[in-house]
Backbone as XML, in Angstrom:
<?xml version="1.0"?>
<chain id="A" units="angstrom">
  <residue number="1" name="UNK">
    <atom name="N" x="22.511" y="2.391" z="-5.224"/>
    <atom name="CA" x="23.623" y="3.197" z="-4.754"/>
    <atom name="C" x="23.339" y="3.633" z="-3.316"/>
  </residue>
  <residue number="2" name="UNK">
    <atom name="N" x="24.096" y="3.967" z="-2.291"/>
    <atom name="CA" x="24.167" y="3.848" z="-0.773"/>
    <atom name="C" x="24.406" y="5.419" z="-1.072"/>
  </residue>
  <residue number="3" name="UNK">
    <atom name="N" x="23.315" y="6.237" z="-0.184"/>
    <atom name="CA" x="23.600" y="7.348" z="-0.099"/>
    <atom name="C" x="25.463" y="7.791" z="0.677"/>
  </residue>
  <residue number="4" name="UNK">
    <atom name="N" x="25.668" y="9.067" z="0.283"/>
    <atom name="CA" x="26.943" y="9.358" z="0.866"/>
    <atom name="C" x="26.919" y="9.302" z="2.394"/>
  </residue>
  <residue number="5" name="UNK">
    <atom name="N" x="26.398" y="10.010" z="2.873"/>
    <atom name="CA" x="26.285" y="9.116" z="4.304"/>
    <atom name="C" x="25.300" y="8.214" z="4.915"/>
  </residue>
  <residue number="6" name="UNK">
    <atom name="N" x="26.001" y="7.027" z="4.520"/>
    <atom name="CA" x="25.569" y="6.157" z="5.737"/>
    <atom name="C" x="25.388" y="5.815" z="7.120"/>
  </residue>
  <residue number="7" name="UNK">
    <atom name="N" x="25.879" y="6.783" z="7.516"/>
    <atom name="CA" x="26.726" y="6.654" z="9.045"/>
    <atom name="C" x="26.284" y="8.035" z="9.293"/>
  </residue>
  <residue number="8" name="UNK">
    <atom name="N" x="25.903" y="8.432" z="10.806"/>
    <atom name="CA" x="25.940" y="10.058" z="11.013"/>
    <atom name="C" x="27.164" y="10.428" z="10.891"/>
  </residue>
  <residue number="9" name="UNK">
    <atom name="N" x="27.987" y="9.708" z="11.199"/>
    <atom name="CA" x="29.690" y="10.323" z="11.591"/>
    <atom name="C" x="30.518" y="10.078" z="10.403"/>
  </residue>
  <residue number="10" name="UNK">
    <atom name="N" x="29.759" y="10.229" z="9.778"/>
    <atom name="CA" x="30.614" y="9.257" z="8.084"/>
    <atom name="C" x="31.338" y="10.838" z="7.633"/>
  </residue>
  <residue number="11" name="UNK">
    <atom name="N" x="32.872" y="10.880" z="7.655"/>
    <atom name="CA" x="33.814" y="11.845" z="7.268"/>
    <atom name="C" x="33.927" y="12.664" z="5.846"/>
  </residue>
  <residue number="12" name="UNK">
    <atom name="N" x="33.692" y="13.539" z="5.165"/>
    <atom name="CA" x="33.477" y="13.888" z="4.003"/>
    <atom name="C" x="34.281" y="15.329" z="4.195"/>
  </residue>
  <residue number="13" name="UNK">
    <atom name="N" x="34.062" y="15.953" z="2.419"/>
    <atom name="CA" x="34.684" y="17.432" z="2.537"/>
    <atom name="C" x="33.740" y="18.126" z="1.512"/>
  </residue>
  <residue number="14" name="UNK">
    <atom name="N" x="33.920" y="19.512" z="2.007"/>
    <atom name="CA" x="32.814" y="20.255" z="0.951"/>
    <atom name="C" x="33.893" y="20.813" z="0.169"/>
  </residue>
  <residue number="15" name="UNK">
    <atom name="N" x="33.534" y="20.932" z="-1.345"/>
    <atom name="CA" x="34.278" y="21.427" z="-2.337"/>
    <atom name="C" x="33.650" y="22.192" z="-2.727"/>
  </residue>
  <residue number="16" name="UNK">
    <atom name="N" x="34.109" y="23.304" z="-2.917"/>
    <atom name="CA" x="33.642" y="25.353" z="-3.336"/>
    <atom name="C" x="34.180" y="25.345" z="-4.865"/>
  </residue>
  <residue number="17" name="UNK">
    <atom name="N" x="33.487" y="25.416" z="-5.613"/>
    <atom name="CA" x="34.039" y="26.393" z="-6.977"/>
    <atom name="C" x="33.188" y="27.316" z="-7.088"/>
  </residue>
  <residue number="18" name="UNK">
    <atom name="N" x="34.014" y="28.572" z="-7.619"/>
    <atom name="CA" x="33.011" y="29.429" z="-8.249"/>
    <atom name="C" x="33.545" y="30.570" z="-9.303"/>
  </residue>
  <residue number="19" name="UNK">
    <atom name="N" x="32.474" y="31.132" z="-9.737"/>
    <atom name="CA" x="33.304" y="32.317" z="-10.900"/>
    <atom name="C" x="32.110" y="33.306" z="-10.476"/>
  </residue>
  <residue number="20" name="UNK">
    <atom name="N" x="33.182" y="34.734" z="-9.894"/>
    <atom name="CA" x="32.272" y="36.057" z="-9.508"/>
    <atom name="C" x="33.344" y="36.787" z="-10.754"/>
  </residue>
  <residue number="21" name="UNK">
    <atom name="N" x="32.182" y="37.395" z="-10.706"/>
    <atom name="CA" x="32.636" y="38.781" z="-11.733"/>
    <atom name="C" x="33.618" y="39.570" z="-11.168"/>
  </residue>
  <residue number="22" name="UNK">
    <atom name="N" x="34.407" y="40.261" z="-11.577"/>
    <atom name="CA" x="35.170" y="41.515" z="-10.929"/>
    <atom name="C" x="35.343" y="42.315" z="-11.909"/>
  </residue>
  <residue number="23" name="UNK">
    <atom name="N" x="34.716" y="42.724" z="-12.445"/>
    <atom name="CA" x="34.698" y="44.063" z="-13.691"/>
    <atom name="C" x="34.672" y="45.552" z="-12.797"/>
  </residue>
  <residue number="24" name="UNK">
    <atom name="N" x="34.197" y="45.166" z="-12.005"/>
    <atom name="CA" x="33.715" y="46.591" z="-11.024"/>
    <atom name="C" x="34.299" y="46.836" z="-9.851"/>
  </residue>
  <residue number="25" name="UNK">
    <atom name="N" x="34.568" y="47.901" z="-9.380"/>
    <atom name="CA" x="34.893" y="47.600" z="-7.985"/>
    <atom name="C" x="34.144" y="47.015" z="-6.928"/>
  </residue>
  <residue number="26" name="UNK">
    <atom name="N" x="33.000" y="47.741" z="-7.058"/>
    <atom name="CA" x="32.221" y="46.985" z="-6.149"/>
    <atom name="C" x="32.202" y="45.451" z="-6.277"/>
  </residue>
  <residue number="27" name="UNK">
    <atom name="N" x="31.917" y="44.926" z="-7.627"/>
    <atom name="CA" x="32.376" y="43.325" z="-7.910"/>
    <atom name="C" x="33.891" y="42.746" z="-7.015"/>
  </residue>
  <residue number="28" name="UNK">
    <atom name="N" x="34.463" y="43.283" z="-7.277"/>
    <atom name="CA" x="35.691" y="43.250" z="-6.921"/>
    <atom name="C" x="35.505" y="42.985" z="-5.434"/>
  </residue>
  <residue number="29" name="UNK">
    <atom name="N" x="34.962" y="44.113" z="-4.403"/>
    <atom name="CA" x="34.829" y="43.750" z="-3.426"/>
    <atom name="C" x="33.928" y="42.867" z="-2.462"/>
  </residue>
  <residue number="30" name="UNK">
    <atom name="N" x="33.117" y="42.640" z="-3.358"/>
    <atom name="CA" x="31.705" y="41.350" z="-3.035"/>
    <atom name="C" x="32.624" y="40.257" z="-3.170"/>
  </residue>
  <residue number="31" name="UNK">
    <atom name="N" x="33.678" y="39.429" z="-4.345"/>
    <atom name="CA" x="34.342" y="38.565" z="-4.372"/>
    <atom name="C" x="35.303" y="38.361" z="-3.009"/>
  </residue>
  <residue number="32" name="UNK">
    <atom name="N" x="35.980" y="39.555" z="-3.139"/>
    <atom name="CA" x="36.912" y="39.621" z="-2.024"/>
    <atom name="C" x="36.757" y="38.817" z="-0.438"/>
  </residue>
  <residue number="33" name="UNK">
    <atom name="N" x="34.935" y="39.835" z="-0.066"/>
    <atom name="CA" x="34.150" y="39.808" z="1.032"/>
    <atom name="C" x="33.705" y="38.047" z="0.587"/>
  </residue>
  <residue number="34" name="UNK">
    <atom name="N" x="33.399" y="37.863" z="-0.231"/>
    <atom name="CA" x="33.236" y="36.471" z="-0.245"/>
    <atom name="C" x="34.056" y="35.020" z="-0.031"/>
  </residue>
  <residue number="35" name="UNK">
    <atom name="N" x="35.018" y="35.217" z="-0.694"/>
    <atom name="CA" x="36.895" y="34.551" z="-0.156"/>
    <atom name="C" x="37.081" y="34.764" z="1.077"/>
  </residue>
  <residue number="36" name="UNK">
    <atom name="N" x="36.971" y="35.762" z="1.843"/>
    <atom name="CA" x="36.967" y="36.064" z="3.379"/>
    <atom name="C" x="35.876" y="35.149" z="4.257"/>
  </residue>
  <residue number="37" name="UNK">
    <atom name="N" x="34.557" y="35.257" z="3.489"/>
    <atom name="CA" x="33.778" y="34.711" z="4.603"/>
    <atom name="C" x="34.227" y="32.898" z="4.601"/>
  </residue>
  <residue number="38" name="UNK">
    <atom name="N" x="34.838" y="32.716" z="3.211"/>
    <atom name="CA" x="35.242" y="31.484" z="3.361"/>
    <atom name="C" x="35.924" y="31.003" z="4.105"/>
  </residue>
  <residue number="39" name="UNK">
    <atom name="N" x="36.866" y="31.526" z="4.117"/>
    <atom name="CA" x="38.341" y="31.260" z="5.396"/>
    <atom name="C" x="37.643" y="31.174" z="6.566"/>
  </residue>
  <residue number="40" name="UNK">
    <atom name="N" x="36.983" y="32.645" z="7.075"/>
    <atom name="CA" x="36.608" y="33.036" z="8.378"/>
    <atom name="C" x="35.382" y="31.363" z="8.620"/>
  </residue>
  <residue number="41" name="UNK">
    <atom name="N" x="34.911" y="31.159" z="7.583"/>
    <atom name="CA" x="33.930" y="29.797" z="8.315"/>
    <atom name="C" x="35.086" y="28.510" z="8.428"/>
  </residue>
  <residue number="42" name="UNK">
    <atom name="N" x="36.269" y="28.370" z="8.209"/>
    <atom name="CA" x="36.760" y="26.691" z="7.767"/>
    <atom name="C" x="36.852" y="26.729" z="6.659"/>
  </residue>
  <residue number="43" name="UNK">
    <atom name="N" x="36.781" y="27.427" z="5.625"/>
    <atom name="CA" x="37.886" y="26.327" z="4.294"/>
    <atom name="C" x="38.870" y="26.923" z="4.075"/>
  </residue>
  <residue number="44" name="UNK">
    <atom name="N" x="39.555" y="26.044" z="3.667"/>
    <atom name="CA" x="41.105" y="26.599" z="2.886"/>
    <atom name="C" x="41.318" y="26.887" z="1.383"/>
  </residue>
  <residue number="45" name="UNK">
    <atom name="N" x="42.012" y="27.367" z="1.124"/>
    <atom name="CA" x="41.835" y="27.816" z="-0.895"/>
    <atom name="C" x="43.195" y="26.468" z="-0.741"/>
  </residue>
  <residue number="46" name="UNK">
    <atom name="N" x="42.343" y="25.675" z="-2.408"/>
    <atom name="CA" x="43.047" y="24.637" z="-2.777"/>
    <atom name="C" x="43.671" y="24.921" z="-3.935"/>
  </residue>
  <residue number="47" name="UNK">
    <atom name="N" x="42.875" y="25.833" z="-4.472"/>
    <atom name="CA" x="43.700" y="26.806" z="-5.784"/>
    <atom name="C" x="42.504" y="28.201" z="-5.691"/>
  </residue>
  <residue number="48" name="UNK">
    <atom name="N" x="42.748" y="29.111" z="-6.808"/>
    <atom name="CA" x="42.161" y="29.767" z="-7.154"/>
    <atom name="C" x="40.642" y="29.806" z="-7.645"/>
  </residue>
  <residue number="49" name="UNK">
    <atom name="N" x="39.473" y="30.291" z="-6.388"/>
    <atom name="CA" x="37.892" y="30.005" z="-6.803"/>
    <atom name="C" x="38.089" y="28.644" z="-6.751"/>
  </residue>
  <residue number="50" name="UNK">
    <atom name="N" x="38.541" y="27.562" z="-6.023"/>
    <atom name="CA" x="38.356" y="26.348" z="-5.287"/>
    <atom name="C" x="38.580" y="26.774" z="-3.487"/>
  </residue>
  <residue number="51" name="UNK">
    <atom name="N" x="37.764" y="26.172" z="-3.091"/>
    <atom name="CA" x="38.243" y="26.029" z="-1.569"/>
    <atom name="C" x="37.285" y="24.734" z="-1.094"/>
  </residue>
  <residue number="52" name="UNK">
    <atom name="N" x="37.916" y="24.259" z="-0.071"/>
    <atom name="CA" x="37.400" y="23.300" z="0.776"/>
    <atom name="C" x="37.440" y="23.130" z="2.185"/>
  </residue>
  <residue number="53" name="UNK">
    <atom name="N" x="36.546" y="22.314" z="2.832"/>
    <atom name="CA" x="36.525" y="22.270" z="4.003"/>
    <atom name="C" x="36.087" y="20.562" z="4.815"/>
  </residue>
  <residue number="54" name="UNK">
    <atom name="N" x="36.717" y="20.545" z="5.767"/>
    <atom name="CA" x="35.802" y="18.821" z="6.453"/>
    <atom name="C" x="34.699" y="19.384" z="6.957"/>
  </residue>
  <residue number="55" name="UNK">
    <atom name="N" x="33.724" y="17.738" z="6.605"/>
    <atom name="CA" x="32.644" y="18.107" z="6.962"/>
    <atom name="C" x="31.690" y="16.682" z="7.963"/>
  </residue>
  <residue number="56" name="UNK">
    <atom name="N" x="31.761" y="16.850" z="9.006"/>
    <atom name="CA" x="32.034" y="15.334" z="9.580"/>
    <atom name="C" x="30.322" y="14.765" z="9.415"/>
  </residue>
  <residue number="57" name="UNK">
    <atom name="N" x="29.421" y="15.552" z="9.266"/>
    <atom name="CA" x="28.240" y="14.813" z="9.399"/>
    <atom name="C" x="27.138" y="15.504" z="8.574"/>
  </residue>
  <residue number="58" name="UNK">
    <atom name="N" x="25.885" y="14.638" z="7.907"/>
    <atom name="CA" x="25.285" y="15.626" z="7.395"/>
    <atom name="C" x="24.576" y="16.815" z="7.641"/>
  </residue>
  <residue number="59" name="UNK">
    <atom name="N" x="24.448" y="16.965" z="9.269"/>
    <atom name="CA" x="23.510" y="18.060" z="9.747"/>
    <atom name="C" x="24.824" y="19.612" z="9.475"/>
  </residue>
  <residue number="60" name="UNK">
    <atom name="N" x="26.064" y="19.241" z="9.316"/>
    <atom name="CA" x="26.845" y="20.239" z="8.978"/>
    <atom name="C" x="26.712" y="20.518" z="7.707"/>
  </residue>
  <residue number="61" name="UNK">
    <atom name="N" x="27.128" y="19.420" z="6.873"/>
    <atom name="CA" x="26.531" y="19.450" z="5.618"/>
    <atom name="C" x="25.921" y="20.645" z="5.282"/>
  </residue>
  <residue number="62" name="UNK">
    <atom name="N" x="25.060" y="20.490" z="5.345"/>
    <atom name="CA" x="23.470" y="21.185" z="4.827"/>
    <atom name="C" x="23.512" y="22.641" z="5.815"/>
  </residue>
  <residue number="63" name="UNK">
    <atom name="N" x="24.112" y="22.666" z="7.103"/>
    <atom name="CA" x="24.730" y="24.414" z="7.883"/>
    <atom name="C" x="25.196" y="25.104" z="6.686"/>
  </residue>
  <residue number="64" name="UNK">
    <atom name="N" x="26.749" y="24.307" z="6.421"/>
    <atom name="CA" x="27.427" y="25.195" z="5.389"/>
    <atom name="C" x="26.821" y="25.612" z="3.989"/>
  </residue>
  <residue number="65" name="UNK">
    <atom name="N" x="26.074" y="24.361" z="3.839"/>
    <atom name="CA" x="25.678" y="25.160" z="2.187"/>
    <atom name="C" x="24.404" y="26.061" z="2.443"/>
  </residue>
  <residue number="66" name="UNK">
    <atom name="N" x="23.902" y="26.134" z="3.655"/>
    <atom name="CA" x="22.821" y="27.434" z="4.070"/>
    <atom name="C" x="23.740" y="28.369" z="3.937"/>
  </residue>
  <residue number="67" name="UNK">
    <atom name="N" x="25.138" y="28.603" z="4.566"/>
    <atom name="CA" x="25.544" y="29.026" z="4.793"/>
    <atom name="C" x="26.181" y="30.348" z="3.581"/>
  </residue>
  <residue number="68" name="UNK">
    <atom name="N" x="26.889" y="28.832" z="2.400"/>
    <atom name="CA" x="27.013" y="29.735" z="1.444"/>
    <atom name="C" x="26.390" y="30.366" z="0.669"/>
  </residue>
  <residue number="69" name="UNK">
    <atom name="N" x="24.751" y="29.477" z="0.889"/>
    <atom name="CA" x="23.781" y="30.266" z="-0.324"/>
    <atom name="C" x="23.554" y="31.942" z="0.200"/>
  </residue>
  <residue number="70" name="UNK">
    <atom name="N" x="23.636" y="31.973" z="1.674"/>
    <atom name="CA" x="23.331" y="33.349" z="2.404"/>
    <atom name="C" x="24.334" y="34.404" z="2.079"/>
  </residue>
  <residue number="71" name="UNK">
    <atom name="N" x="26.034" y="33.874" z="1.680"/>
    <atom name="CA" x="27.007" y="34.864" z="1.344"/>
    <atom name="C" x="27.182" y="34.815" z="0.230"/>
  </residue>
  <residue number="72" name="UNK">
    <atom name="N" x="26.354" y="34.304" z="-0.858"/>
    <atom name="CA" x="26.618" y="34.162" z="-2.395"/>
    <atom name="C" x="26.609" y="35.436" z="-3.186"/>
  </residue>
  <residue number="73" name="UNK">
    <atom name="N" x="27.429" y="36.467" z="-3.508"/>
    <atom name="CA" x="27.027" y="37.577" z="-4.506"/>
    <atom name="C" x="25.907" y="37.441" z="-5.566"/>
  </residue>
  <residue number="74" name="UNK">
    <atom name="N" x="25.253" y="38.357" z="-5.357"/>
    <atom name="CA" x="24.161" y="38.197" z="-6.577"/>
    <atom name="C" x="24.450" y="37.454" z="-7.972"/>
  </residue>
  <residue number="75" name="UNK">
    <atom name="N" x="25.994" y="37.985" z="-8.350"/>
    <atom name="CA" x="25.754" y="37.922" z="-9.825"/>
    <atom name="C" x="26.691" y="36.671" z="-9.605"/>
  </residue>
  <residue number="76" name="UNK">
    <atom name="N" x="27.096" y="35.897" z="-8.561"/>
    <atom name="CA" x="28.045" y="34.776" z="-8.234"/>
    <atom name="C" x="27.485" y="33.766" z="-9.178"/>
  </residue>
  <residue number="77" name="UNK">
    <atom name="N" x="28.083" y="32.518" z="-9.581"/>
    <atom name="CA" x="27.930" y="31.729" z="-10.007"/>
    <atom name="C" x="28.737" y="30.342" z="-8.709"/>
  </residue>
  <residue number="78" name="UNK">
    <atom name="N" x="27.939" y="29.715" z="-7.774"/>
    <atom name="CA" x="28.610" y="28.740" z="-7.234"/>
    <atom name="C" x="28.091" y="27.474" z="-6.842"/>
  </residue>
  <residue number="79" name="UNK">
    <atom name="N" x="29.249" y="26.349" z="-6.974"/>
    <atom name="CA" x="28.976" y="24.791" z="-6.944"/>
    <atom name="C" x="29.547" y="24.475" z="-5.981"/>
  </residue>
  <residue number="80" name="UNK">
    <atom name="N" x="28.784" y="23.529" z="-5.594"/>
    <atom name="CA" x="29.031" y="22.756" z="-4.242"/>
    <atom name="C" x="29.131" y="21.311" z="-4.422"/>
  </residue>
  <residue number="81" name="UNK">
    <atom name="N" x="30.224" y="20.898" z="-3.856"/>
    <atom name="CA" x="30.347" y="19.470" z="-3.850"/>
    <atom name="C" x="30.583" y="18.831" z="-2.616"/>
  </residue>
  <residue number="82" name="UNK">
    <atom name="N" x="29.808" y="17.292" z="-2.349"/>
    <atom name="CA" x="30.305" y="16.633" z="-1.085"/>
    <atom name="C" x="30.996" y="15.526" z="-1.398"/>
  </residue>
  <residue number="83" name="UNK">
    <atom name="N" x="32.582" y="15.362" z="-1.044"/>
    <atom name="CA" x="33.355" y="14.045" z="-1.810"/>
    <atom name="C" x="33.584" y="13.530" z="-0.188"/>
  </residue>
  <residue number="84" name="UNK">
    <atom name="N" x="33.389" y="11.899" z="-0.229"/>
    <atom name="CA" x="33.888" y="11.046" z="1.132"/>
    <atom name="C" x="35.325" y="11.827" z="0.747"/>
  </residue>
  <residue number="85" name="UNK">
    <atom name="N" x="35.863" y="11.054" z="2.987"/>
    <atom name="CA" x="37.105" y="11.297" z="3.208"/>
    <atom name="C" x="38.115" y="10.426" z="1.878"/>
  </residue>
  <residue number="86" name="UNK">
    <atom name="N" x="37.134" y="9.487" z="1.782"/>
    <atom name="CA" x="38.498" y="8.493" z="0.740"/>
    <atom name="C" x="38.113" y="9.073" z="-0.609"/>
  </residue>
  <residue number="87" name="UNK">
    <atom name="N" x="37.580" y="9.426" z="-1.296"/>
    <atom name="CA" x="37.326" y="10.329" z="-2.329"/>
    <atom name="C" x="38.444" y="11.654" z="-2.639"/>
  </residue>
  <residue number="88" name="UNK">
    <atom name="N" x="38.096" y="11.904" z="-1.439"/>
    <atom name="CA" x="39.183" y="12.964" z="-1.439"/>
    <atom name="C" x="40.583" y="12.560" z="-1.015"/>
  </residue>
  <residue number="89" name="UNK">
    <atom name="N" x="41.165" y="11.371" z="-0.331"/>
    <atom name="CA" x="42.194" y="11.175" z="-0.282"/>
    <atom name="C" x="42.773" y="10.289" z="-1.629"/>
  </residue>
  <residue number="90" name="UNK">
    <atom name="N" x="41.625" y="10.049" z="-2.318"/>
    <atom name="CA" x="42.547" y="9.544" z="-3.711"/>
    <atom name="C" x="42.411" y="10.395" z="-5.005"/>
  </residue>
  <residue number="91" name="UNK">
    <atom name="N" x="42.458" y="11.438" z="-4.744"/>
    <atom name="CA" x="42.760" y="12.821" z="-5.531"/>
    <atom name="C" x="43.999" y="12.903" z="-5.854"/>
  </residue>
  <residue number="92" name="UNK">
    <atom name="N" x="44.186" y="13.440" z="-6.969"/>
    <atom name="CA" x="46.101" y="13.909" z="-7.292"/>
    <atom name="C" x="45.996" y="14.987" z="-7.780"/>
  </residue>
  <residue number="93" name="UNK">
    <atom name="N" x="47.127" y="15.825" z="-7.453"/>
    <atom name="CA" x="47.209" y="17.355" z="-7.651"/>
    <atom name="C" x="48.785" y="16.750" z="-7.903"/>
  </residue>
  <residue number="94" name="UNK">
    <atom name="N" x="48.630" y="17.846" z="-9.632"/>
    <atom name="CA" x="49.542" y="17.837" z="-10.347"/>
    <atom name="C" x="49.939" y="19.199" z="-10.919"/>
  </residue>
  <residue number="95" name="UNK">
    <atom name="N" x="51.212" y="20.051" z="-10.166"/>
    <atom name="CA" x="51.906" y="21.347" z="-10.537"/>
    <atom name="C" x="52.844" y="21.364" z="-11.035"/>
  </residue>
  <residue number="96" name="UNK">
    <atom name="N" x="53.190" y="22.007" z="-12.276"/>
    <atom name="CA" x="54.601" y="21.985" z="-12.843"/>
    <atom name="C" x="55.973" y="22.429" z="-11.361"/>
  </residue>
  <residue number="97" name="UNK">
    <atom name="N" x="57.218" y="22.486" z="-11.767"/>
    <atom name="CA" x="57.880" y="22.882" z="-11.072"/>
    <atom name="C" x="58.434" y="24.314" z="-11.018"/>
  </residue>
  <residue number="98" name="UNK">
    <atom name="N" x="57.469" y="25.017" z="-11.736"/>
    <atom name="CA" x="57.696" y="26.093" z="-11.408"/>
    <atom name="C" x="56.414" y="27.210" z="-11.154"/>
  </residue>
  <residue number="99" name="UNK">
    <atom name="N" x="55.529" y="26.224" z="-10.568"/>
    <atom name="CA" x="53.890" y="26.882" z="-9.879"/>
    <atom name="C" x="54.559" y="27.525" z="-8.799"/>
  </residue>
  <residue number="100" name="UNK">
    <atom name="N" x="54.081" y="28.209" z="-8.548"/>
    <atom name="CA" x="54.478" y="28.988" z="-7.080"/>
    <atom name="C" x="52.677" y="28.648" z="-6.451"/>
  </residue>
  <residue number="101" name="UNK">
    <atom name="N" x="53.015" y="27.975" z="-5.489"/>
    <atom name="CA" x="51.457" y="27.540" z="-4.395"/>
    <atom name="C" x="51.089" y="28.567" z="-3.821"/>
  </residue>
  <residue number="102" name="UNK">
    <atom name="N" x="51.544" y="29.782" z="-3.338"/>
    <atom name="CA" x="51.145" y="31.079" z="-2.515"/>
    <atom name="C" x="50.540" y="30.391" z="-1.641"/>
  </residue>
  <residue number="103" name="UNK">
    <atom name="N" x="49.509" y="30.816" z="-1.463"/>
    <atom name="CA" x="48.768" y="30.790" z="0.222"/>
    <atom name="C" x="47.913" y="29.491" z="-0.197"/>
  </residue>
  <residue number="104" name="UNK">
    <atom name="N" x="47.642" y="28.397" z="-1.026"/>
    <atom name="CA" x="46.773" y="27.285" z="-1.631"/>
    <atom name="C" x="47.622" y="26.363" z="-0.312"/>
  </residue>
  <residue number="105" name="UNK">
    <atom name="N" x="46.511" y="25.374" z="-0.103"/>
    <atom name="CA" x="47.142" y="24.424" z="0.458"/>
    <atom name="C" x="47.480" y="23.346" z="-0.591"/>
  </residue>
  <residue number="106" name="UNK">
    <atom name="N" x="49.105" y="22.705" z="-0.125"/>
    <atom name="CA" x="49.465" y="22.010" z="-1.538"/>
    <atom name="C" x="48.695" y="20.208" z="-1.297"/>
  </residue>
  <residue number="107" name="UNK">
    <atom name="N" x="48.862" y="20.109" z="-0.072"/>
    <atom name="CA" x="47.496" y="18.728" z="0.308"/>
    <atom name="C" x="47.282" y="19.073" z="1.367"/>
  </residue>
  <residue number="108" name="UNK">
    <atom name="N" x="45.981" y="19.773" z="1.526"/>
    <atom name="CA" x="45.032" y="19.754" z="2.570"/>
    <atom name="C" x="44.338" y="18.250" z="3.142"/>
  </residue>
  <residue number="109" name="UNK">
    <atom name="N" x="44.503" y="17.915" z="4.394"/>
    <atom name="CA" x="44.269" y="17.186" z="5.330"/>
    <atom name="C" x="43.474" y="17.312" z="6.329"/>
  </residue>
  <residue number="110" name="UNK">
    <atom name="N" x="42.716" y="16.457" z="7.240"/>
    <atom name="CA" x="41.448" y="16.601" z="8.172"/>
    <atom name="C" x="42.148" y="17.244" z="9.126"/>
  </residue>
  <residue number="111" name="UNK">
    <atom name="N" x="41.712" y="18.722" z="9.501"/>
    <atom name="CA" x="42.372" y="19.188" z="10.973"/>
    <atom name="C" x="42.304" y="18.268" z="11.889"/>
  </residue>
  <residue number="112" name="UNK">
    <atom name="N" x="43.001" y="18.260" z="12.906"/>
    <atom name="CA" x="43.152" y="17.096" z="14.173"/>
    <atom name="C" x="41.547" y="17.663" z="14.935"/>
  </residue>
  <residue number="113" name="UNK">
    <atom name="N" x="41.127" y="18.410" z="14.898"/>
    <atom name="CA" x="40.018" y="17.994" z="15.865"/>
    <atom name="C" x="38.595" y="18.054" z="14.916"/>
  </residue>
  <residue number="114" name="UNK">
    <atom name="N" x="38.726" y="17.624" z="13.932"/>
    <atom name="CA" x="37.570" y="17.148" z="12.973"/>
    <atom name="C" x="38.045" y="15.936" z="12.886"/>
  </residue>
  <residue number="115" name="UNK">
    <atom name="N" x="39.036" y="15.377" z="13.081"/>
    <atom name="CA" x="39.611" y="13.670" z="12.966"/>
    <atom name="C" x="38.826" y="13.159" z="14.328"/>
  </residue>
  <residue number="116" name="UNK">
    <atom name="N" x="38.647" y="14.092" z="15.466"/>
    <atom name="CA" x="38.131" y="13.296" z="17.177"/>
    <atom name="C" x="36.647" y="12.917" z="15.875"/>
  </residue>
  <residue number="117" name="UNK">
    <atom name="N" x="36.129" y="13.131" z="15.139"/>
    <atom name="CA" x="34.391" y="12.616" z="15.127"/>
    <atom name="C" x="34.615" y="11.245" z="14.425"/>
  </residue>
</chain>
């Protein structure tokens, strides 16, 4: 099997799941503060405790998931995934017609200046 990147410039996305507690307030607000630091670095919420982000090379790679292990709530539970660009473009997202998407992106796509790598 050919590692996922072959290429330095080989196009991929990081996939976020996770399950934090919110029994507490303070829980409550560690999750919160945590969903925030997500956005504030590059990902977008693809649904609820999913988010994702492009990730053009592996030395980013391995930034972000420093990254998230450093903002992880103690009692967090979170997975990390790296899917190629075509991995992720042959995904299907399937919502009844009466999901309301709120703020989820309904197909998230490579921002235009993560497409220049």
């Amino acid at each position: 099997m050919r590692p996922v990147f072959d290429s330095a410039y080989r196009m991929g996305w990081v996939l976020v799941m996770f399950d934090l507690p919110v029994l507490t307030k303070a829980e409550r607000r560690q999750a919160t503060e945590f969903r925030k630091n997500l956005l504030d670095d590059g990902y977008m919420m693809v649904q609820y405790s999913v988010y994702a982000r492009p990730c053009v090379d592996r030395d980013r790679l391995e930034k972000h998931t420093s990254r998230l292990q450093a903002m992880c709530p103690e009692a967090g539970n979170v997975r990390v995934l790296f899917l190629t660009d075509r991995q992720w473009s042959q995904g299907l997202c399937i919502t009844g017609p009466d999901y309301d998407q709120g703020h989820r992106e309904t197909d998230p796509a490579v921002p235009q200046q993560a497409e220049f790598w």
